[in-house]
C-alpha positions as a Markdown table, in Angstrom:
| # | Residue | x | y | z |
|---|---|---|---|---|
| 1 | Unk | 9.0 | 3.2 | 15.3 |
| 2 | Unk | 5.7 | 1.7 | 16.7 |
| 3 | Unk | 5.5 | -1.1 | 14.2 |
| 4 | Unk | 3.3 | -3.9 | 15.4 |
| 5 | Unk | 3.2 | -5.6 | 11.8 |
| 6 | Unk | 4.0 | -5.5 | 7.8 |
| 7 | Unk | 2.7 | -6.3 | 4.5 |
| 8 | Unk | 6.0 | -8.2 | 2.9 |
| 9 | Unk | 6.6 | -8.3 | -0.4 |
| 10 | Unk | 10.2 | -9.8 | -0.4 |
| 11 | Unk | 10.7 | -13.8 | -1.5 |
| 12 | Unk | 11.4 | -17.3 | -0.2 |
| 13 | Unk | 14.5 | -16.4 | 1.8 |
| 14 | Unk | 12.7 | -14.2 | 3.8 |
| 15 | Unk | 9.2 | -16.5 | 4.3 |
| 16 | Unk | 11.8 | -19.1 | 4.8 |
| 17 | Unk | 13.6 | -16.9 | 7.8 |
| 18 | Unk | 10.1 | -15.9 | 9.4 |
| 19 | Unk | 8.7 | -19.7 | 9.8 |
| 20 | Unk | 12.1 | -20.5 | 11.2 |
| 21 | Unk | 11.4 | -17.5 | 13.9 |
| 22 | Unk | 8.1 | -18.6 | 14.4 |
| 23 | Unk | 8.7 | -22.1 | 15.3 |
| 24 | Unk | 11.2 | -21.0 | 17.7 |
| 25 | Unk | 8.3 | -18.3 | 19.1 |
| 26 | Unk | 11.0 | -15.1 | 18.3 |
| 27 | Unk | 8.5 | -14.0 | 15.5 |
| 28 | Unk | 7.9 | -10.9 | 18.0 |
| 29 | Unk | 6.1 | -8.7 | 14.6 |
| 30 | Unk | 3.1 | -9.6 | 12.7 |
| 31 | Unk | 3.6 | -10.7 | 9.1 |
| 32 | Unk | 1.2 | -10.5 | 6.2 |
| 33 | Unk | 3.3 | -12.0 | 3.4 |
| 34 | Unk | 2.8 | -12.1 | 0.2 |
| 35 | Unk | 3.6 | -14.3 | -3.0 |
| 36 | Unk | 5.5 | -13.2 | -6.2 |
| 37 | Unk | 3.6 | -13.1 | -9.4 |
| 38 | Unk | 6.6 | -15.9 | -10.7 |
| 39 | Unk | 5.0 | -18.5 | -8.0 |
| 40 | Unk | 1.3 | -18.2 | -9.0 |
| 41 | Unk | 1.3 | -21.4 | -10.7 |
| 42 | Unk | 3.0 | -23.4 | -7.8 |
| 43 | Unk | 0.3 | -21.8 | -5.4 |
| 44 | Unk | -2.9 | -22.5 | -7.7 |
| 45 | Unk | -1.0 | -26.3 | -7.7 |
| 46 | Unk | -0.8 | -26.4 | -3.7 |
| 47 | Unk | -4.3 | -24.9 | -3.2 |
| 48 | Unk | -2.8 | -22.1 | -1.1 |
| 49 | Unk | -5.0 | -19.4 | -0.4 |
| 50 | Unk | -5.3 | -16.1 | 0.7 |
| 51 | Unk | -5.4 | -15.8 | 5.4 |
| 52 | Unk | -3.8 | -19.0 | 5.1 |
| 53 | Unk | -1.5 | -19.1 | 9.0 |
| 54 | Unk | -2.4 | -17.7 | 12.0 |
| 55 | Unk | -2.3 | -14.8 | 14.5 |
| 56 | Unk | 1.6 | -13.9 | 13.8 |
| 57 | Unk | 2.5 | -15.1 | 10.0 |
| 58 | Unk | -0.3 | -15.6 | 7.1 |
| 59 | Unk | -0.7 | -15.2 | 3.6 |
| 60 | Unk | -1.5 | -12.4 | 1.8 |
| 61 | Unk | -2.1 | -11.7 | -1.8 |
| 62 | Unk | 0.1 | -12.3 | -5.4 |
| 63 | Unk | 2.2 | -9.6 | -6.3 |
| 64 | Unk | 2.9 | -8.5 | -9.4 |
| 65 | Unk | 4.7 | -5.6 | -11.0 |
| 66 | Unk | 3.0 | -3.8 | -14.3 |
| 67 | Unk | 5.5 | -1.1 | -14.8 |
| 68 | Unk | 8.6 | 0.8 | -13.1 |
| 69 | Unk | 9.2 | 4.5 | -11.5 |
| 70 | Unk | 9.5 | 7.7 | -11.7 |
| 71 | Unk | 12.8 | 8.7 | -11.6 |
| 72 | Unk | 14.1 | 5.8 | -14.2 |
| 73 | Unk | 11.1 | 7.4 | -16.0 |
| 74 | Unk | 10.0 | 3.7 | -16.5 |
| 75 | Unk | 6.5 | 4.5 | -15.1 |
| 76 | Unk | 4.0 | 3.7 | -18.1 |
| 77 | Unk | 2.2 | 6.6 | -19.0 |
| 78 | Unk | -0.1 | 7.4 | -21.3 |
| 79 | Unk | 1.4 | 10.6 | -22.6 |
| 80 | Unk | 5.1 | 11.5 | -22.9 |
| 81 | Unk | 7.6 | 12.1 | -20.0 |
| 82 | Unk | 8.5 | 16.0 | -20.4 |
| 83 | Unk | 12.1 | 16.1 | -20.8 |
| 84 | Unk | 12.0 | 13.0 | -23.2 |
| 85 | Unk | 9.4 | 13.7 | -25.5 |
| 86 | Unk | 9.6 | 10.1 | -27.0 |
| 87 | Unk | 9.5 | 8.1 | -23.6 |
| 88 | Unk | 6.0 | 7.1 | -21.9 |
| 89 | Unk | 7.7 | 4.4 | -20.0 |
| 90 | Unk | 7.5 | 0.6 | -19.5 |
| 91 | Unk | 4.5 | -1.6 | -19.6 |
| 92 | Unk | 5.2 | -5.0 | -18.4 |
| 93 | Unk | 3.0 | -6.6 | -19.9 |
| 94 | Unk | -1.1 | -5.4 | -20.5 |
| 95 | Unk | -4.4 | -6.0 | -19.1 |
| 96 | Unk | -5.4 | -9.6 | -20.8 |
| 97 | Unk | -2.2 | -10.9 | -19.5 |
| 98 | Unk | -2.5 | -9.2 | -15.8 |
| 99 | Unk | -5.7 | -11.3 | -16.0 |
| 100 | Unk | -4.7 | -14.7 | -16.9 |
| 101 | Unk | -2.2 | -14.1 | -13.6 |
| 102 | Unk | -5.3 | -13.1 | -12.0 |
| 103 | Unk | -7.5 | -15.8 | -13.3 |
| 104 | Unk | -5.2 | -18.6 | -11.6 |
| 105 | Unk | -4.6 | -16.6 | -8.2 |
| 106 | Unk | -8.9 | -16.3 | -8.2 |
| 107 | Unk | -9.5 | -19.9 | -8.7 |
| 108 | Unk | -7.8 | -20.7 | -5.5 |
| 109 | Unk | -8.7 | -18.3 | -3.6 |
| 110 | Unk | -5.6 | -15.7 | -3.7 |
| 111 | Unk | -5.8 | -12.0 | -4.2 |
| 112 | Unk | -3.8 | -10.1 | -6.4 |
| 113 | Unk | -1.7 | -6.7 | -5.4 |
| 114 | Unk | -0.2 | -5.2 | -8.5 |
| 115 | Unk | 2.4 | -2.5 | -8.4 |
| 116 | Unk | 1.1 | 0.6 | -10.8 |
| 117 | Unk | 3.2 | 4.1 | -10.6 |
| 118 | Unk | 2.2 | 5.5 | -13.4 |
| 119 | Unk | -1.1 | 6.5 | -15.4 |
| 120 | Unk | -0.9 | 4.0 | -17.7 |
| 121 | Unk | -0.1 | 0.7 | -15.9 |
| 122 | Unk | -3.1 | 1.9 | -13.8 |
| 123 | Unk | -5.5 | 2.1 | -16.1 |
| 124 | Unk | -4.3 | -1.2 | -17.3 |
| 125 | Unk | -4.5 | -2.5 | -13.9 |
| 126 | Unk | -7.6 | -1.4 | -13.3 |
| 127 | Unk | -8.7 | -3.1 | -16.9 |
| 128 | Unk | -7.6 | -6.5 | -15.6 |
| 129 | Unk | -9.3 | -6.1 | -12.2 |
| 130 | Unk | -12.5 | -5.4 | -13.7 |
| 131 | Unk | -11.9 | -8.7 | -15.9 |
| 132 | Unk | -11.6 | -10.6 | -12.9 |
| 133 | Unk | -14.7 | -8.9 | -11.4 |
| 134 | Unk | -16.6 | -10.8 | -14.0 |
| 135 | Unk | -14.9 | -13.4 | -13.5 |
| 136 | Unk | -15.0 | -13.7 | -10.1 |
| 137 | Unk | -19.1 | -13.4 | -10.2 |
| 138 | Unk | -19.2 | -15.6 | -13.6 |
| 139 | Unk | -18.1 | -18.7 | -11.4 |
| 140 | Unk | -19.2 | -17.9 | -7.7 |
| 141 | Unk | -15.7 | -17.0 | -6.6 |
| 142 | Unk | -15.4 | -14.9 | -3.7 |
| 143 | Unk | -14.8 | -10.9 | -4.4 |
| 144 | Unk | -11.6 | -10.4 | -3.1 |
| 145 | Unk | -9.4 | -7.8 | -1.3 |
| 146 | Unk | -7.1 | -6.9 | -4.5 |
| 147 | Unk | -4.8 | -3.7 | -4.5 |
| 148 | Unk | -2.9 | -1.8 | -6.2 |
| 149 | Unk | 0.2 | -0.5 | -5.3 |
| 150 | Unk | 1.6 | 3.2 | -5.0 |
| 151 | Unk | -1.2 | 4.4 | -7.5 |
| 152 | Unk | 1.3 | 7.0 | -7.6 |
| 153 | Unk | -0.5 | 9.0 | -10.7 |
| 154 | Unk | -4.4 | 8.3 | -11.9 |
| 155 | Unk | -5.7 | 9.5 | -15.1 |
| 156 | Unk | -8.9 | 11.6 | -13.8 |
| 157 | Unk | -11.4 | 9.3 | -15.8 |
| 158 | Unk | -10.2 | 6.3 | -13.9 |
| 159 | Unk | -9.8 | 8.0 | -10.5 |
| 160 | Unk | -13.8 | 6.4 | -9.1 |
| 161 | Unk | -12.6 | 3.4 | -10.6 |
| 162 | Unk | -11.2 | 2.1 | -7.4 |
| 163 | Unk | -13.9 | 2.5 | -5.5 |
| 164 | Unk | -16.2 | 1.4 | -8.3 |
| 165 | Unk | -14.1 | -2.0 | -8.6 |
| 166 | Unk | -14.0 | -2.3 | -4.6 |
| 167 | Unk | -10.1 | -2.4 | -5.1 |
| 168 | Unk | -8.2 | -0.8 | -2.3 |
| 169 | Unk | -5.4 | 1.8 | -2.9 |
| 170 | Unk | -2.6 | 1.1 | -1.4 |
| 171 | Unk | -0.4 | 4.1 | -1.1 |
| 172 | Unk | 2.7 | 5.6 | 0.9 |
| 173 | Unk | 2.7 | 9.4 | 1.5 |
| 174 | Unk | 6.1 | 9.2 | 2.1 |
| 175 | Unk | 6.7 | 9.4 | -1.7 |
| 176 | Unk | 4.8 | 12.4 | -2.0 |
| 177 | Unk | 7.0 | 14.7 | -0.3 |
| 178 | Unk | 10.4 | 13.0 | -1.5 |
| 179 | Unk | 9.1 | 12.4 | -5.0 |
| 180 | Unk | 7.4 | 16.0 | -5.7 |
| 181 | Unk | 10.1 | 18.1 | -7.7 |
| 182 | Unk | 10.6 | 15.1 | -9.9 |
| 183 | Unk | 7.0 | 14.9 | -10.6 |
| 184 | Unk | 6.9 | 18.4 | -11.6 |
| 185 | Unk | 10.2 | 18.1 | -13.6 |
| 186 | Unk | 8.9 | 14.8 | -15.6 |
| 187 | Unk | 4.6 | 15.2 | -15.4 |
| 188 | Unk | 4.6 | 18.7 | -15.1 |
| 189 | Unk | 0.7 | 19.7 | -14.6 |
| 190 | Unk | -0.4 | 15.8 | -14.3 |
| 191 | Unk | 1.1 | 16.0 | -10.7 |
| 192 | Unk | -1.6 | 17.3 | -10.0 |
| 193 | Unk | -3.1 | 13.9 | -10.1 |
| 194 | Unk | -0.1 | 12.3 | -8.3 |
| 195 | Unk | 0.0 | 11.2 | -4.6 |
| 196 | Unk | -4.1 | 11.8 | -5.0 |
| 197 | Unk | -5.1 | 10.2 | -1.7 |
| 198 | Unk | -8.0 | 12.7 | -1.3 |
| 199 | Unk | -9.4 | 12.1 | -4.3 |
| 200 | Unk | -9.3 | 8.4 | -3.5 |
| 201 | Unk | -11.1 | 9.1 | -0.4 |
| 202 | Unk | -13.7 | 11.5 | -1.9 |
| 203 | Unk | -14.6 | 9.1 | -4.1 |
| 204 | Unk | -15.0 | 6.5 | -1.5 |
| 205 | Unk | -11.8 | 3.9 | -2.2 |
| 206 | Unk | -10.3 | 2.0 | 0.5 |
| 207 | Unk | -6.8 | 3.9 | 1.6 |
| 208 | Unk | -3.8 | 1.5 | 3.0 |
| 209 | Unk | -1.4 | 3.5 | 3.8 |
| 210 | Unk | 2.4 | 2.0 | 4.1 |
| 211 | Unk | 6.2 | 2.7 | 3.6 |
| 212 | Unk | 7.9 | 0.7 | 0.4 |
| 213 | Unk | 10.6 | 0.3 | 3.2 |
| 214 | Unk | 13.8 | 0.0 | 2.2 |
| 215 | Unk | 13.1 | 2.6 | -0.8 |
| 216 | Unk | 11.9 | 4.9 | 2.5 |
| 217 | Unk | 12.2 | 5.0 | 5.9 |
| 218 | Unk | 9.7 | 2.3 | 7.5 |
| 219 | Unk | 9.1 | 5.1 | 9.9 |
| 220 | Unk | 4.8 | 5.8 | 9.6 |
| 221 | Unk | 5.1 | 8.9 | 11.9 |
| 222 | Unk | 7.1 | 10.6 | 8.5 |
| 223 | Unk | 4.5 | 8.9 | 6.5 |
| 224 | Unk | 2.1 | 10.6 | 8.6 |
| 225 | Unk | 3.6 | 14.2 | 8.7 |
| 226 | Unk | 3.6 | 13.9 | 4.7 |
| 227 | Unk | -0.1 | 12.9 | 4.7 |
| 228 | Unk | -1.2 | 15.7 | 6.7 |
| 229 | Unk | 0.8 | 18.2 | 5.4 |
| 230 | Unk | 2.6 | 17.1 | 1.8 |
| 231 | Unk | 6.3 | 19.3 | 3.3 |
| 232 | Unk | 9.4 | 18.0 | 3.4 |
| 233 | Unk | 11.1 | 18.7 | 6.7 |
| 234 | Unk | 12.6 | 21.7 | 5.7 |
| 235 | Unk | 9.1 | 22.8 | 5.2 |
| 236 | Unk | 9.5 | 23.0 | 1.2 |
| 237 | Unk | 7.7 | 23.6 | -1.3 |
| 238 | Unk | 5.7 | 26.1 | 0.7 |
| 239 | Unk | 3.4 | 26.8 | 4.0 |
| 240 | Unk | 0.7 | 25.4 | 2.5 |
| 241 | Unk | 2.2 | 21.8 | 1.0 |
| 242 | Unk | 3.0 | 20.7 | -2.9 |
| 243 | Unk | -1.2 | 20.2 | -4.3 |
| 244 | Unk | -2.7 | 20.6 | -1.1 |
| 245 | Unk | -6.1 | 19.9 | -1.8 |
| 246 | Unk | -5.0 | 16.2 | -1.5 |
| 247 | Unk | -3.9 | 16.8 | 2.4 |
| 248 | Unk | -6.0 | 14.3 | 4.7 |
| 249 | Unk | -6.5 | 14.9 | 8.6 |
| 250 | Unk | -4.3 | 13.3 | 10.9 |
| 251 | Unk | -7.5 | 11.2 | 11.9 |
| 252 | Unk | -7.7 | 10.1 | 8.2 |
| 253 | Unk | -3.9 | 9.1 | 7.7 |
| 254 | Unk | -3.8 | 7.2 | 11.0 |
| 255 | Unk | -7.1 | 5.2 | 9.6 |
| 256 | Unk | -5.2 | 4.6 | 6.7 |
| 257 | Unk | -2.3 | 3.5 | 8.8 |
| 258 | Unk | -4.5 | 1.1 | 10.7 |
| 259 | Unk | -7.8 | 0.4 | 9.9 |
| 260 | Unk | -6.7 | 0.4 | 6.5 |
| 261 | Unk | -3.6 | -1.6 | 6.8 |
| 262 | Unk | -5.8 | -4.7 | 8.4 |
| 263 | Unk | -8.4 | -4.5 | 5.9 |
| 264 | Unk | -5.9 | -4.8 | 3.2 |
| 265 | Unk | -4.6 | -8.4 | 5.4 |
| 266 | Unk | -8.2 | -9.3 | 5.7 |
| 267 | Unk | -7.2 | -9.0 | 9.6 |
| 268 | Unk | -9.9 | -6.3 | 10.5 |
| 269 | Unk | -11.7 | -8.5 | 12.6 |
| 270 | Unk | -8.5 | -9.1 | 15.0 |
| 271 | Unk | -6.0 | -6.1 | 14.2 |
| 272 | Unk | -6.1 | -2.2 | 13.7 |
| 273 | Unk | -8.2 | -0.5 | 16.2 |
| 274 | Unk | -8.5 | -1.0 | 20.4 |
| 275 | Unk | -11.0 | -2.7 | 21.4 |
| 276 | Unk | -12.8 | -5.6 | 23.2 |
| 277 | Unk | -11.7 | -9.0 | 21.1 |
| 278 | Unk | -8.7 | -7.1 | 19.1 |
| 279 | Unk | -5.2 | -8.5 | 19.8 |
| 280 | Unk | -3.5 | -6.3 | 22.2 |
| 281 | Unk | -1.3 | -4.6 | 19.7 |
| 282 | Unk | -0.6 | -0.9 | 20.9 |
| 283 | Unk | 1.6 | 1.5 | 21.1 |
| 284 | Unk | 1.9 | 4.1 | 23.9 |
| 285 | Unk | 3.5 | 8.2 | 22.8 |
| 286 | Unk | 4.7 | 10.9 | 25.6 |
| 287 | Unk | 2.3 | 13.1 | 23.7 |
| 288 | Unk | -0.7 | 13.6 | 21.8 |
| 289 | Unk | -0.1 | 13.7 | 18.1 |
| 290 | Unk | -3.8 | 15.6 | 18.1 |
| 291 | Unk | -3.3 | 18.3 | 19.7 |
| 292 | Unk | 0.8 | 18.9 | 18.8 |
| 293 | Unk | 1.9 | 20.9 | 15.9 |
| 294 | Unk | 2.0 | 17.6 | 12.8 |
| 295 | Unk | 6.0 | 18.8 | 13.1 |
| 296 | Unk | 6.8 | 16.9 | 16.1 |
| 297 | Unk | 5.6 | 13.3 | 13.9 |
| 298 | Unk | 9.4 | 14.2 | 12.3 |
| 299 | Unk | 11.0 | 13.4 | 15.6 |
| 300 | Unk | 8.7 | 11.4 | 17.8 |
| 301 | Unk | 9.0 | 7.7 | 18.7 |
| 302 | Unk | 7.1 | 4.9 | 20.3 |
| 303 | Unk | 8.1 | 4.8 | 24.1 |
| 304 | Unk | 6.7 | 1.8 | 24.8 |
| 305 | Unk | 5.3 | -1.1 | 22.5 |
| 306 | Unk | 2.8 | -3.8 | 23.2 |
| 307 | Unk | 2.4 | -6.8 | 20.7 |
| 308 | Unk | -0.3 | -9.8 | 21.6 |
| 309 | Unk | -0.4 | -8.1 | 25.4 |
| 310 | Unk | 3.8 | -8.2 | 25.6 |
| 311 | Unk | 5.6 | -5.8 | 26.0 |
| 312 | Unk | 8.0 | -6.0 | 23.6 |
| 313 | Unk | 9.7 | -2.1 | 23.8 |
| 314 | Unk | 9.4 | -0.2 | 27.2 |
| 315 | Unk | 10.6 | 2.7 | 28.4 |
C-alpha cells in the first residue's frame, strides 16, 4: 500500500508488541503512538512527553474520545438527528472536563488528539483547546501540536476555529465517500458541512490526512481518490462528487498525506517530503498519479518501497 509509517491509537499490547520488534530491529514501519486518555495520569507521574523515542517508535499525543458516530447516531450534535427527532447524540463528557485531561497532558509536555464526529463534541473540543491555549501561555508551556480527530461535521461559526486555535484537523477522506448517504439520511442539509476539508484549508488549518484503519481500508491511494474526487468506485452519487466544493487537488491530498501526517508527529524535520537530510522513506509507482485519470488510485500499488534507505518491498 506504500505505507512507510502510522499514527497508533491502539493500547499497551500493541506498544508492548512494537518495543519487543524494535529491540529485535524487525520494527521495519515507523510508529507514532499514542497514549489513551485512561493513562494521562500515569504519564504526567512518569514525566513522559510528547517525541519521546527515536527514528522508528516515539510518542505521540493523549487520546481521548468526546463522542461516538454516525451511523449509531451517537455523534453529539447540536440539533436533532433527522429520523429521531429526540436524539442529538452522546457527549462524553464537556469542555471543562476535556480540559482538566488537557491541563495534566500540558504540564508535562504531552499533546492532546481528541476524537470529535459530530458538531457538537467539536465545538466542545474546540472550547477546551482554547482553555488550554490560555493555559498553555498563562504558565510558559510550549504551544503544542493538538488535534482533533475525524472533524467529521463543523458548525460553520466554529469552522476558522482550527486555524484560529493552531489545532490541526486530522481527517480521513475515506469516510466521505463511504459515509455520504448516511449523512444525508441522518444531517440532511448540515452535510453540507461534513467531510469539509476545503473549508479547513481555506481557512488556513493544518490538514492530516489518515485511514481510521481497521474501520477502512489503510489503503491512502482510496483515501486519495475520495479526496480528489468525493465518488465511490462505482462513480456514485454523480460525475461531479457528493458537495464538491470541498474536493482538494491531488497535490493538496498528497500534502495532507505527507507533509501533513509528519507535522501532526512533530517529525517534519526528518519525515514527509524528499529531500537532502530526510530519512530515505519513499515509495516508487509504474505511473504518474498526476497526469493519470484519479480512477487508477482505486487499483494502483506501491511496486517497490524504501524505508530508512532499505528496501523493504521490491518488485
Amino acid at each position: 500500500m506504500g505505507l512507510t509509517g502510522v499514527h497508533d491509537f491502539d493500547r499497551r499490547d500493541s506498544f508492548m508488541a512494537l518495543q519487543h520488534l524494535h529491540a529485535q530491529k524487525k520494527l521495519k514501519l515507523r510508529v507514532n503512538k499514542n497514549i489513551p486518555v485512561e493513562s494521562v495520569d500515569h504519564a504526567n507521574a512518569l514525566g513522559l512527553r510528547t517525541g519521546f523515542g527515536d527514528d522508528w517508535l516515539w510518542i505521540g499525543s493523549v487520546k481521548a474520545f468526546m463522542d461516538g458516530a454516525l451511523g449509531p447516531h451517537t455523534a453529539a450534535m447540536f440539533q436533532p438527528y433527522q429520523d429521531e427527532p429526540e436524539n442529538r447524540g452522546i457527549l462524553n463528557m464537556d469542555g471543562e472536563e476535556l480540559f482538566e485531561h488537557c491541563r495534566k497532558a500540558a504540564d508535562v509536555g504531552l499533546s492532546m488528539t481528541v476524537h470529535a464526529i459530530g458538531d457538537r463534541a467539536n465545538h466542545e473540543v474546540l472550547n477546551a483547546y482554547q482553555q488550554l491555549r490560555a493555559y498553555e501561555t498563562e504558565h510558559g508551556l510550549p504551544h503544542l501540536r493538538h488535534r482533533i480527530e475525524h472533524v467529521q461535521i463543523i458548525h460553520p461559526d466554529d469552522a476558522p476555529r482550527f486555524a484560529q486555535l493552531n489545532v490541526i484537523a486530522s481527517m480521513q477522506p475515506i469516510h466521505a465517500p463511504s459515509d455520504m448517504y448516511a449523512a444525508d439520511r441522518f444531517w440532511g442539509d448540515r452535510s453540507a458541512h461534513a467531510y469539509a476539508w476545503r473549508t479547513q484549508l481555506n481557512h488556513g488549518a493544518s490538514l492530516a490526512f489518515g485511514s481510521d484503519a481497521p474501520v477502512e481500508s489503510p489503503n491512502p491511494f482510496l483515501g486519495l481518490h475520495a479526496a480528489v474526487t468525493r465518488r465511490r468506485a462505482d462513480g456514485s452519487p454523480s460525475a461531479e462528487g457528493w458537495y464538491p466544493e470541498q474536493k482538494l487537488t491531488l497535490a493538496e491530498a498528497l500534502s495532507a498525506y505527507t507533509v501533513g501526517a509528519a507535522y501532526a508527529a512533530n517529525a517534519e524535520h526528518r519525515l514527509g517530503k524528499l529531500a537532502q537530510g530526510y530519512l530515505a522513506d519513499l515509495i516508487v509507482l509504474d505511473e504518474d498519479i498526476f497526469s493519470s485519470d484519479p480512477q487508477t488510485l482505486l487499483t494502483i500499488e506501491a511496486k517497490s518501497t524504501m524505508i530508512h534507505g532499505e528496501w523493504v518491498l521490491e518488485s
